[in-house]
N, C-alpha and C positions, 0 to 999 in steps of 0.2 A: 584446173582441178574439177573434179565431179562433184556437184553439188546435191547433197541428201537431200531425199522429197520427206518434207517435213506433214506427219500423221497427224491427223486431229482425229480424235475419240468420241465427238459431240456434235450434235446439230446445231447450227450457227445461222445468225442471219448472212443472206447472199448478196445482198442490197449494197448498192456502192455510194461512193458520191453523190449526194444531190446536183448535185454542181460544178460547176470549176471552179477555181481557185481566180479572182477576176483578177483585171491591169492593175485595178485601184487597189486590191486589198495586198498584191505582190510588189508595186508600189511604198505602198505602207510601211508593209517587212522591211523591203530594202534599206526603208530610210531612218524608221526610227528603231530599227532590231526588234519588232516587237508589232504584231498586227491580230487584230478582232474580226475572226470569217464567221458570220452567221449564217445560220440555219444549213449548214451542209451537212451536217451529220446523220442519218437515216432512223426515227424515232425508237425502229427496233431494235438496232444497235444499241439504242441512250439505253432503254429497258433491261436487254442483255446484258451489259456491262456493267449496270448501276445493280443489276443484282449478284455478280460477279464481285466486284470490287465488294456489295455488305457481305458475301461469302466469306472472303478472305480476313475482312475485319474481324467477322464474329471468332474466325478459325482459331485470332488469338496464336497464330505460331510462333516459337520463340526468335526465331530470324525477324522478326517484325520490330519496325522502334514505335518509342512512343517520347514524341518530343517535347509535351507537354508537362510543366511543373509536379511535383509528388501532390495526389487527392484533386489535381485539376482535372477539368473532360477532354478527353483522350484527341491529341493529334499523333493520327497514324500515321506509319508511313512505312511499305517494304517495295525493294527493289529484285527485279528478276521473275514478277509472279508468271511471267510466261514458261517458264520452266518447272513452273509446278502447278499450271490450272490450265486446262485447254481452251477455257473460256478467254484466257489472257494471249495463248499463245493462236487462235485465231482472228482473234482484234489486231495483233502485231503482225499478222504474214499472210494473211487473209482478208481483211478490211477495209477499210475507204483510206485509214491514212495514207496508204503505198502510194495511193492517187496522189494525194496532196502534197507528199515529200517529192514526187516525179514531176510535178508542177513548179514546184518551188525550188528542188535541183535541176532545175530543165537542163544542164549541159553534163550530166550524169550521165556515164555509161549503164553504171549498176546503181542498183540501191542494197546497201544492206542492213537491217533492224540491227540497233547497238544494245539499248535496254530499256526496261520501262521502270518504273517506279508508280506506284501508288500516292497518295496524298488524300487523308480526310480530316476536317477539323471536324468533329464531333459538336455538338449545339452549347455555347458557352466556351469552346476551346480558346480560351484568349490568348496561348502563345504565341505569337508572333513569327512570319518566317522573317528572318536577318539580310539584309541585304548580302548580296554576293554576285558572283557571273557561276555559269554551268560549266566552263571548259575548266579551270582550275580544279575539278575532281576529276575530270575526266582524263586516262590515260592514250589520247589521241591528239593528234595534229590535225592538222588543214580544216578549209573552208568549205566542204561540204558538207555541212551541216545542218542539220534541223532539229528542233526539240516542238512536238504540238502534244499541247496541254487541253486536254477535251473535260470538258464541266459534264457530271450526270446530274448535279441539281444546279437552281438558281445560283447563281453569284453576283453579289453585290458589294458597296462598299463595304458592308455593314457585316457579313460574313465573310470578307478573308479575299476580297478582289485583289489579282497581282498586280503592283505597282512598277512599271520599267520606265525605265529613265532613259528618253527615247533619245537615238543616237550613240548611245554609250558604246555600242557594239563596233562602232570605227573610229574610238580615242586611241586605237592601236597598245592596250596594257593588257596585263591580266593579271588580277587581284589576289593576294593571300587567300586560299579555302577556307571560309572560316563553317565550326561545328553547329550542328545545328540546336546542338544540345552538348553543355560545358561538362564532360568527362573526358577523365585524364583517355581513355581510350579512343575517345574524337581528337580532342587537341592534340595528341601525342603526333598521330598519324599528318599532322597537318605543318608540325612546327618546323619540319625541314624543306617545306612549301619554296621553290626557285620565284617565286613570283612577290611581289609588291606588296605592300599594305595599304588597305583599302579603306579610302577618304571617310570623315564620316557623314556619310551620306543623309542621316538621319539629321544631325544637326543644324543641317544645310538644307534641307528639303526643300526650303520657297525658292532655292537659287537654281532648281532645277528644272523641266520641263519633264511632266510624267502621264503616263498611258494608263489610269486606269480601268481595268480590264474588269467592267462588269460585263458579264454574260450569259446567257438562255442554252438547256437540256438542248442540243443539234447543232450550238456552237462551237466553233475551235480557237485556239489561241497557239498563234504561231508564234516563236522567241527565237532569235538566236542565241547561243553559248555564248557568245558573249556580253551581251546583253544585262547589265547592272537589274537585277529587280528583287522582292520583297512582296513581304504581305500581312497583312495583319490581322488578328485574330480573327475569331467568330463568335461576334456575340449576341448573335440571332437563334432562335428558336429552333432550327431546322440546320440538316446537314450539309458539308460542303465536301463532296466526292468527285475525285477525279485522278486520271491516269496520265500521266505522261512518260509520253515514247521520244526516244531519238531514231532519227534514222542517219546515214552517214554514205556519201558519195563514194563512187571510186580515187577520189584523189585524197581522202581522208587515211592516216596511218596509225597505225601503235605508237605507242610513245609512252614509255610505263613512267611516268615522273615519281618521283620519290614520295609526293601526295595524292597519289590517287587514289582515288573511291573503293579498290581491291587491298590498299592497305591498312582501312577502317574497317576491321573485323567487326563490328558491332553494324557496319550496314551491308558487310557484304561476304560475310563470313561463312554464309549458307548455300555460297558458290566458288568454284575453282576458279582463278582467272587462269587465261591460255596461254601456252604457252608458245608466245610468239617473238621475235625478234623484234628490234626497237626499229621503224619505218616501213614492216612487214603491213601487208593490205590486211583490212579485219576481217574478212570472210574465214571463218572458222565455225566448229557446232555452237560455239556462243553467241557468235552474233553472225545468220543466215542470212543466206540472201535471200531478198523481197521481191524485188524485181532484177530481170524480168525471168 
């Protein structure tokens, strides 16, 4: 098939990679689903993005959620902003992750961008994210996967570091979706979930070995989908911003499960999903290809 040359409308940084992705921190990934790359990210890029993501916060659009308690400080969060800010849709098909995901899928034919989503805890935001895995929203198959989560500010314990519970990613299960926020229009979407219910992990927390994921403005954070993790509020003075992208191999497929993320109108309502057949490859105008 031909694939559409995707326009950008804005000057962007051109800046790649600082670096490669080394043995130890691919390594890392491998083992515990879940790995800390520092300083790769291009300063201009953190600057770009971090004022890109307060854009869209301040924008206030109504497809945005807000996961945070009624009069608590606002945890954001909207998926898809690359199809409505050029700022987002050249960080995803123009930027250094391409690199990292072609590193990290190295026996990848293609790469194709799946989605991004935002994430900001606002200063005080003490919701908490829920433990869960990323593939159980996700309407795709297979193991070519990546999910990297790029920090624009500090992150620490103490502001909303993600917690992965290293290994989890090859117990071979995939856990019940759970809402990120208890409306019948989250829960709804989720209660005919084919998958398991998920330990409580929180109860259990000393029985487990975890990765917490403090990290510095150039850092990345690699996860797999499958990959059990969480986080916990922000009850620090200052903000926690950041974008995370999937990217998805040629061996990855549709696979519209009866809980995916396209049938919680409340997170994804302000996009059409495609229409593709169930095992069909994802290259479609929703999710482009990256490489090469």
């Amino acid at each position: 098939m031909s694939i559409p040359i995707m326009t950008i409308d804005i000057d962007y940084p051109k800046e790649g990679l600082l670096r490669p992705i080394s043995d130890g921190e691919r390594a890392a990934y491998e083992r515990d689903g879940a790995a800390i790359v520092k300083g790769v990210i291009p300063e201009e890029w953190v600057h770009f993005m971090r004022a890109a993501v307060t854009r869209i916060v301040e924008r206030a659009d109504p497809s945005a959620q807000n996961y945070a308690n009624e009069g608590d400080p606002q945890f954001f969060s909207q998926t898809f902003p690359w199809m409505f800010d050029d700022a987002f849709k050249a960080w995803a098909i123009r930027g250094p992750l391409i690199d990292v995901s072609r590193q990290v899928m190295a026996d990848a034919n293609t790469i194709t961008f799946f989605y991004d989503q935002i994430f900001s805890k606002a200063p005080g935001a003490t919701k908490r994210t829920p433990w869960h895995q990323d593939l159980p929203f996700l309407p795709i198959s297979g193991d070519q996967l990546v999910r990297i989560w790029v920090p624009f500010d500090r992150v620490t314990a103490d502001s909303g570091a993600i917690h992965y519970l290293r290994g989890s990613h090859r117990w071979g299960v995939i856990y019940h979706p759970v809402g990120f926020k208890k409306t019948p229009m989250v829960t709804d979407t989720y209660v005919n979930s084919p998958y398991e219910n998920m330990p409580d992990f929180e109860a259990d927390y000393g029985s487990y070995e975890w990765l917490v994921a403090e990290a510095e403005p150039g850092d990345l954070l690699l996860h797999h989908p499958l990959t059990v993790h969480g986080s916990p509020g922000n009850t620090t003075g200052g903000y926690r911003r950041a974008v995370a992208s999937f990217y998805a191999g040629d061996q990855a497929v549709w696979n519209p499960h009866p809980a995916n993320m396209f049938n919680n109108k409340s997170l994804t309502g302000h996009v059409t999903a495609p229409d593709l057949k169930p095992g069909a490859a994802l290259e479609c105008d929703m999710f482009p290809r990256a490489w090469p």
